[in-house]
C-alpha positions in Angstrom: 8.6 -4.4 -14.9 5.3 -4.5 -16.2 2.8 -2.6 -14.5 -0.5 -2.6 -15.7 -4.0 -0.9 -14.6 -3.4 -0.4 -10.7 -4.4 2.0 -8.2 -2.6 4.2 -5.7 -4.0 6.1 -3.1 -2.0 8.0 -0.8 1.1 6.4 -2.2 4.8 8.9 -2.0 6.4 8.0 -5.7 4.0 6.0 -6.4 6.2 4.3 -9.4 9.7 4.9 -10.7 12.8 3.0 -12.2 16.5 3.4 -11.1 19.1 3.6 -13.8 18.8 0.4 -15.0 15.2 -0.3 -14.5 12.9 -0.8 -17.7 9.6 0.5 -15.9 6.0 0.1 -18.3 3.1 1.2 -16.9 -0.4 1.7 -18.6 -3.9 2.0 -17.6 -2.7 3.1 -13.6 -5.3 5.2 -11.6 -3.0 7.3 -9.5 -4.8 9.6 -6.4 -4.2 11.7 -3.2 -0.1 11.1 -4.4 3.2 12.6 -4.4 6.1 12.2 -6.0 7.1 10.1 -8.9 5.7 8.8 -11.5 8.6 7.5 -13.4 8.1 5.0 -16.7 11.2 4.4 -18.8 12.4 1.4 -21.6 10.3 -1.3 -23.0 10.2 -3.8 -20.4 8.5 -7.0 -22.0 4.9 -7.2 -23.6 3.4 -10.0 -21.2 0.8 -10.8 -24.3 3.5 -12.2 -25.8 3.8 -15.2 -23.3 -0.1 -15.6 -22.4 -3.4 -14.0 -22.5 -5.2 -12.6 -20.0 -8.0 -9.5 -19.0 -7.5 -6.9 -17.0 -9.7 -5.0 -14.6 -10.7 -1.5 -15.6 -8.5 0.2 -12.8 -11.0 2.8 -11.3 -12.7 -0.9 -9.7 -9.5 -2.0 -7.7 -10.5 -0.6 -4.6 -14.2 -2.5 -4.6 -12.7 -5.6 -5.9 -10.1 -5.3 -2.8 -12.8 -5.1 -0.5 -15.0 -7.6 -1.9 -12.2 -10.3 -1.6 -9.4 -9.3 0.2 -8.9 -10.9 3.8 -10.5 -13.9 5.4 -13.2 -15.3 2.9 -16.0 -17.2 5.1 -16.0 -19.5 1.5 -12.6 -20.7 1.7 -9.5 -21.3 4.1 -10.3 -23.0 8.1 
C-alpha cells in the first residue's frame, strides 16, 4: 500500500502493516492520535505507472469541506 500525503485526526493506529503488509507512507499529517504508526517494505512507486500531483497534506481538511458532500453544481 501506498499511502501518500493524508491527514488523521483523532485516528487510534492511524497506519500499520500486518506481517505481510508492504506499508509506504510519505508526506502524512498525523494529529490528536494514538497508536501506530507502522511503515514497513517498498510497496510499489505509483510514478512508475502514471503521473500525478499531490496536495500539500496540512490542506486536506479545507479541501474536504470545500467539496465533500452534496455539491449544489452537480448530482439531482
Amino acid at each position: 500500500m501506498v499511502l501518500e500525503n493524508s491527514y488523521f485526526d483523532k485516528v487510534k493506529d492511524p497506519y500499520y502493516r500486518d506481517g505481510t503488509a508492504q506499508l509506504r507512507q510519505s508526506g502524512s499529517v498525523v494529529v490528536n492520535s494514538t497508536g501506530q504508526r507502522e511503515t514497513g517494505g517498498s510497496a510499489f512507486d505509483p510514478r512508475s505507472f502514471y503521473s500525478y500531483t499531490l496536495d500539500p497534506a496540512a490542506g486536506v481538511p479545507a479541501l474536504l469541506r470545500a467539496h465533500a458532500g452534496p455539491q449544489a453544481d452537480i448530482g439531482l
